[in-house]
Every structure is written in structure tokens, then in C-alpha cells.
Kinemage of the C-alpha trace (Angstrom):
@kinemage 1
@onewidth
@group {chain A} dominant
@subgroup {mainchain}
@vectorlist {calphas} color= white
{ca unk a 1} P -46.207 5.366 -12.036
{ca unk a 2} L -46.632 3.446 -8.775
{ca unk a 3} L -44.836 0.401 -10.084
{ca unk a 4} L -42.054 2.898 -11.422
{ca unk a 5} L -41.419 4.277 -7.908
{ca unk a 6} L -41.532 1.029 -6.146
{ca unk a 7} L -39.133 -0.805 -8.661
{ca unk a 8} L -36.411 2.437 -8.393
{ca unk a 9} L -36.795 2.057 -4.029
{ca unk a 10} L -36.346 -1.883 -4.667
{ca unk a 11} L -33.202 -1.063 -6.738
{ca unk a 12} L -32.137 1.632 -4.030
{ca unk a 13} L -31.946 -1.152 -1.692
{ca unk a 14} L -30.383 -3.593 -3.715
{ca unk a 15} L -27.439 -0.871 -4.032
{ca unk a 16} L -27.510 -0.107 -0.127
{ca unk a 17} L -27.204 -3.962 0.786
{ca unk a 18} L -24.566 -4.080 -1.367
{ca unk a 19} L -22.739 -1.415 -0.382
{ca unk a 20} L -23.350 -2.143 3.221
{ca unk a 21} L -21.720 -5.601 2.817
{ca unk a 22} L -19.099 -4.489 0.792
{ca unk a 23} L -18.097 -1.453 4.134
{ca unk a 24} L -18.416 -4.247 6.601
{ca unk a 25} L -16.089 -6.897 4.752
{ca unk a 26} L -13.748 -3.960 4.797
{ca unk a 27} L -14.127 -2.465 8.354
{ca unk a 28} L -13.476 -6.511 9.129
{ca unk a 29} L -10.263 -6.680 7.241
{ca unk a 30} L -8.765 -3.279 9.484
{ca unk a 31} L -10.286 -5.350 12.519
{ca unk a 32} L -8.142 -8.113 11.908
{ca unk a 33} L -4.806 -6.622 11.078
{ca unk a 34} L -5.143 -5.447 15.104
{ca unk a 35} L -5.290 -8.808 15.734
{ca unk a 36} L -1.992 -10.041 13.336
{ca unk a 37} L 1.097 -10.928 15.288
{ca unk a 38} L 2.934 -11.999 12.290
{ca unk a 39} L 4.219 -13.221 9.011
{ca unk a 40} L 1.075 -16.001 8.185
{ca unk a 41} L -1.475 -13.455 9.813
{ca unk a 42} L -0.508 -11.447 7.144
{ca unk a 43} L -0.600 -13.390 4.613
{ca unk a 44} L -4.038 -14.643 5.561
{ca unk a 45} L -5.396 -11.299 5.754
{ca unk a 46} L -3.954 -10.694 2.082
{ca unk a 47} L -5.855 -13.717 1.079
{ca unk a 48} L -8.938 -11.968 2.700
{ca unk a 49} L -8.691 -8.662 0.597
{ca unk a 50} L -8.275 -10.984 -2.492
{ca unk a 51} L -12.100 -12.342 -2.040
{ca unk a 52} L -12.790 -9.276 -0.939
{ca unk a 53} L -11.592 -7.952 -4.401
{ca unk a 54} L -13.168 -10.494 -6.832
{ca unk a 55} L -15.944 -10.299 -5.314
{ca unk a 56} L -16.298 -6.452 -5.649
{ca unk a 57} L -14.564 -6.396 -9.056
{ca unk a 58} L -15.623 -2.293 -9.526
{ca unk a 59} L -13.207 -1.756 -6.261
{ca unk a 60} L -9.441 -1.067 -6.077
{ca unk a 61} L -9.000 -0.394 -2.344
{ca unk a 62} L -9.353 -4.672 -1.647
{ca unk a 63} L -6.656 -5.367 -4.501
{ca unk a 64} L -4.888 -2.730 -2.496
{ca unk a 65} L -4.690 -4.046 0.670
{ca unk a 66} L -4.171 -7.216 -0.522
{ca unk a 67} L -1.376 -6.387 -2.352
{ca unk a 68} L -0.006 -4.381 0.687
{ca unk a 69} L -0.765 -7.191 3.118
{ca unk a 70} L 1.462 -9.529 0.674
{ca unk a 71} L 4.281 -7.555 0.857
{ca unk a 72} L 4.779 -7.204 4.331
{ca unk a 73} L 4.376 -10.551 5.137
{ca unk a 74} L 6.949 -11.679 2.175
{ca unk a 75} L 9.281 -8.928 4.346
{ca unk a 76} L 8.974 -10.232 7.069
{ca unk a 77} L 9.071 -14.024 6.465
{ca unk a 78} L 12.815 -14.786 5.710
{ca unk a 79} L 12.102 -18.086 4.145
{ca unk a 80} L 9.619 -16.456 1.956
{ca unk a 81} L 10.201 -16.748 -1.912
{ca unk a 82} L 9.971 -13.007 -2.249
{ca unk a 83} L 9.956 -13.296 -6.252
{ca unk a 84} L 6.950 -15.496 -6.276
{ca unk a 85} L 5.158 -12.843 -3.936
{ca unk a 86} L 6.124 -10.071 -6.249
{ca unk a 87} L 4.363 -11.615 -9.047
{ca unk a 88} L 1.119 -12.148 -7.406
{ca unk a 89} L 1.550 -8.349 -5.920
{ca unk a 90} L 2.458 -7.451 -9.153
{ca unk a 91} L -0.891 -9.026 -10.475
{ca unk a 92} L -2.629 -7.539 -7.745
{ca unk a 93} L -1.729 -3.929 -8.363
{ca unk a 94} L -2.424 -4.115 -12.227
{ca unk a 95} L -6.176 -4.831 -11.200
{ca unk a 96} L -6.009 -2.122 -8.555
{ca unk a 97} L -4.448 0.188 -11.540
{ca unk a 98} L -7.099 -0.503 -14.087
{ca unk a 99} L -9.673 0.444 -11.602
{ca unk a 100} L -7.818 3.400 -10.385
{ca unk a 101} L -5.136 4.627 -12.937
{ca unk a 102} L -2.597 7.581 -11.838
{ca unk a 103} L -3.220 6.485 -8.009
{ca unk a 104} L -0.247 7.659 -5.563
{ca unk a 105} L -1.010 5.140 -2.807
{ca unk a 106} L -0.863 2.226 -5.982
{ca unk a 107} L 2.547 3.847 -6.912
{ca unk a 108} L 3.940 3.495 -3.011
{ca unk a 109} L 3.472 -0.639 -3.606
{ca unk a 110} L 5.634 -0.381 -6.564
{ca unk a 111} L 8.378 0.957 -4.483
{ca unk a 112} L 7.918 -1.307 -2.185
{ca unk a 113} L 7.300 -4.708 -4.807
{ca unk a 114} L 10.517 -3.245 -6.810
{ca unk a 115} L 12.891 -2.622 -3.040
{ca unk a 116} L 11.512 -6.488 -2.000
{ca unk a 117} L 12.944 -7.713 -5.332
{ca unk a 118} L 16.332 -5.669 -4.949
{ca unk a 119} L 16.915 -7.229 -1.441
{ca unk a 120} L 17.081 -10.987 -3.175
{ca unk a 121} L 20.479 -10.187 -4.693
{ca unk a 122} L 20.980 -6.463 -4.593
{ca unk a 123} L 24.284 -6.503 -5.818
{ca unk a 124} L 23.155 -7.705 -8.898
{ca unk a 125} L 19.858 -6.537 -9.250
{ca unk a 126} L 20.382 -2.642 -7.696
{ca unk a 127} L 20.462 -1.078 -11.299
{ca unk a 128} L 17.041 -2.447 -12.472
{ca unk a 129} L 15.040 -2.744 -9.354
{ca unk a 130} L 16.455 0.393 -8.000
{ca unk a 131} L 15.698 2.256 -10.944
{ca unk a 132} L 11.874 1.028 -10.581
{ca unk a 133} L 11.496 1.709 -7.207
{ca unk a 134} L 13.078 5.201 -7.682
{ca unk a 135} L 11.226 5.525 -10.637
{ca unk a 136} L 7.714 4.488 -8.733
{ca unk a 137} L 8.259 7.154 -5.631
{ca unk a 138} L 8.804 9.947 -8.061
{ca unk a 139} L 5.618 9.025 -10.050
{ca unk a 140} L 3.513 9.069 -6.627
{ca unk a 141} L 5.044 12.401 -5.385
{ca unk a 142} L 4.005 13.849 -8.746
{ca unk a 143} L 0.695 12.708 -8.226
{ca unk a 144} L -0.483 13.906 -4.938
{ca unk a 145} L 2.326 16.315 -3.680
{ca unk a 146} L 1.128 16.543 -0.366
{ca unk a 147} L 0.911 12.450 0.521
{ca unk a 148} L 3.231 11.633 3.510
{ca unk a 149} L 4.128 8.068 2.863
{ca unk a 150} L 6.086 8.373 -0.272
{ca unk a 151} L 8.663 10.556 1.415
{ca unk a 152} L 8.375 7.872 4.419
{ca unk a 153} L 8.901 4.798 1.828
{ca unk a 154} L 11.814 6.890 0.178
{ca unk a 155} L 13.537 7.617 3.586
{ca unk a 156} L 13.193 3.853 4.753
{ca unk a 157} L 15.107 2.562 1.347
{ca unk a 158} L 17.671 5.451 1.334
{ca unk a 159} L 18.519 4.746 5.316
{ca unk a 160} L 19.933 1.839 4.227
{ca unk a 161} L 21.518 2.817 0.941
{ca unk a 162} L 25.591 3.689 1.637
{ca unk a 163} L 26.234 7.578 1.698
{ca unk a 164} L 28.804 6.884 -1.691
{ca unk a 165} L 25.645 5.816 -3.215
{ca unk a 166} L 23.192 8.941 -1.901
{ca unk a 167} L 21.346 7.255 0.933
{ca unk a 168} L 22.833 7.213 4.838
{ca unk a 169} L 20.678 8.756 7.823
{ca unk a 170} L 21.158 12.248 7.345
{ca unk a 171} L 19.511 11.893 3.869
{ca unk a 172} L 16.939 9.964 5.256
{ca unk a 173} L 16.086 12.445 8.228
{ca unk a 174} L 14.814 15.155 5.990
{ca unk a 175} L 12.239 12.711 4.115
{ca unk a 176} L 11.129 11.696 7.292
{ca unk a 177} L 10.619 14.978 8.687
{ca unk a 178} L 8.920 16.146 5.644
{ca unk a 179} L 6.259 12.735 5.552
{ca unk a 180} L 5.583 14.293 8.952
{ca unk a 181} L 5.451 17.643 7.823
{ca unk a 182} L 2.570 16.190 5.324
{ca unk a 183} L 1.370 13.615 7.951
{ca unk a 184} L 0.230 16.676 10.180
{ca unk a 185} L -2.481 18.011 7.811
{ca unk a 186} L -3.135 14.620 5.643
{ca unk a 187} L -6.784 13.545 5.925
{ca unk a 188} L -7.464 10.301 4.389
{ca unk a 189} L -10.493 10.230 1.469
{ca unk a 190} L -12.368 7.964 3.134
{ca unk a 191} L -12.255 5.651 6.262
{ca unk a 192} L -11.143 2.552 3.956
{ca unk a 193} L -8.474 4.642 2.524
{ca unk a 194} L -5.083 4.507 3.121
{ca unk a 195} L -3.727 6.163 6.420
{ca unk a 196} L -0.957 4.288 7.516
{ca unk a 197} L 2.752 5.369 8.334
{ca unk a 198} L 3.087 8.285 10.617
{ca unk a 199} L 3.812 6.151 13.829
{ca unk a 200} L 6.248 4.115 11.414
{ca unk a 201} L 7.732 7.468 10.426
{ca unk a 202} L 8.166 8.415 13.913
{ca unk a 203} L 10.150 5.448 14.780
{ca unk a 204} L 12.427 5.929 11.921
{ca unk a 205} L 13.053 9.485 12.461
{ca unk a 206} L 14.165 8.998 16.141
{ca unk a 207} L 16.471 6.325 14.928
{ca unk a 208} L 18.711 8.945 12.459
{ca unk a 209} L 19.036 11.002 15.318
């Protein structure tokens, strides 16, 4: 019986360690994106989340962020080949998805993957990549009604969308004010979850006024 208990405490700890090593890779990762002033920070810190991720296979928050991190630095870098990002994203959120199917946060990257692959040509690719990222926002609404940033993500691609087409400011305005309708009682699940937007939406909203 003795050798019973001490093999389930030895196993206990095994599973602490881990999980201990797993919270402090991750509480590094939001330590450095205080530290990113740009494009290639990004990108590195994507890069993190990626060994983060295959290293802690059972996880989707790491493909997540990595994913996310991606993104914004294929945004932000003009020279970027944004396709070639989209496909690792793309590859990225798949893994996220078969760890965490019918996820609203996972749905938010689509939008953005899908709007990052409009804005190569978007007169010729508006009808298909709008569709998806339309498509995407509506799925992550569904999902968890009272998430902010899917009304945020909506009201940043419809602010630039002509009014002939249903986008302009005043459309945008009202998403904004609802994501910060929702951004006043949203409590993330965990500390490593997502809680990022409401300063973004902030900014956005004083701009369509």
C-alpha cells in the first residue's frame, strides 16, 4: 500500500512540474510582447508560442498565440509575403482547432487570416476572402454571444469597407460600442486566455466620432 501511495505523490509531482513549466513558458511569452516594438519582435515571439506548442502538444492556447502573433506582424510588415504567413497561420489554427473545436477566440483569427488575404488584391479577391472572414465573425458570435472582440474585429474591417458596400464609420461605431458594452463585464477563463482589445476598441471608437 505504501509503495502505492508513494508512486501516485511521485506521479502528482511529475504533473505539477509539468504544469508549472508549461504556466511559466506562457507567463514569459505575455512578458515579452511588453517588450515588442515591432514587426520581427513579433514574429519572434510567434516563433516562441510555436515551441511552446509542440512541446505541449495537449494545448491550444500556444498554437493560439502563435498564430495571433503571426498575423500581426505579417500586418504590420509591408514587405511581408502575407500569403505565405496565412498558410503557416492557417496550419497553426487547425492544430489549435483539433485541440479546441467550436472555440470563438480560434474563429476571431480566421477573420483576421481571411481580411490579411483580402488586402493582397482586394479587388479581386473581396468575394472569397470576404465571404470567409464574414463567414468566421458570425461563427464566433454564435459561439460565445457575449465575447467583445468579434464585434471589435467586425467594426475594424467594416470601418474601412465603402458605405455602398455596408461598412463606413457610422456602421462601425455601433460594433465598437457594443465590444465595449461586452468588454465591461468580460472576464477572461484563465490568466493565459485571451483578453486583448478593449484599449484597441477604444481607440477606434474615438476615431468614428
Amino acid at each position: 500500500m505504501k509503495k502505492i501511495f508513494s508512486i501516485i505523490a511521485i506521479f502528482s509531482v511529475l504533473v505539477l512540474n509539468a504544469q508549472t513549466k508549461y504556466e511559466s513558458a506562457m507567463q514569459n511569452g505575455f512578458a515579452k510582447l511588453k517588450e515588442t516594438k515591432g514587426a520581427d519582435d513579433l514574429q519572434a515571439l510567434g516563433a516562441y508560442y510555436e515551441r511552446i506548442a509542440e512541446a505541449e502538444k495537449n494545448q491550444w492556447l500556444p498554437y493560439y498565440y502563435a498564430a495571433r502573433h503571426y498575423t500581426i506582424a505579417a500586418f504590420m510588415n509591408t514587405a511581408a509575403d502575407k500569403d505565405k504567413a496565412a498558410t503557416k497561420v492557417v496550419e497553426l489554427i487547425a492544430k489549435a482547432e483539433a485541440i479546441e473545436p467550436a472555440n470563438a477566440e480560434i474563429y476571431c483569427l480566421k477573420q483576421q487570416v481571411a481580411v490579411m488575404q483580402l488586402l493582397v488584391d482586394p479587388m479581386s479577391r473581396w468575394q472569397t476572402y470576404g465571404a470567409l472572414a464574414s463567414e468566421a465573425i458570425a461563427k464566433a458570435k454564435q459561439l460565445d454571444p457575449s465575447n467583445p472582440r468579434p464585434y471589435l474585429l467586425e467594426g475594424q474591417y467594416l470601418m474601412n469597407v465603402p458605405e455602398a458596400f455596408g461598412g463606413g464609420k457610422s456602421v462601425a461605431k455601433k460594433l465598437f460600442e457594443k465590444s465595449l458594452e461586452l468588454f465591461a463585464g468580460f472576464k477572461p477563463l484563465s490568466a493565459f486566455h485571451p483578453n486583448w482589445g478593449k484599449e484597441q476598441a477604444e481607440q477606434l471608437l474615438a476615431a468614428c466620432q
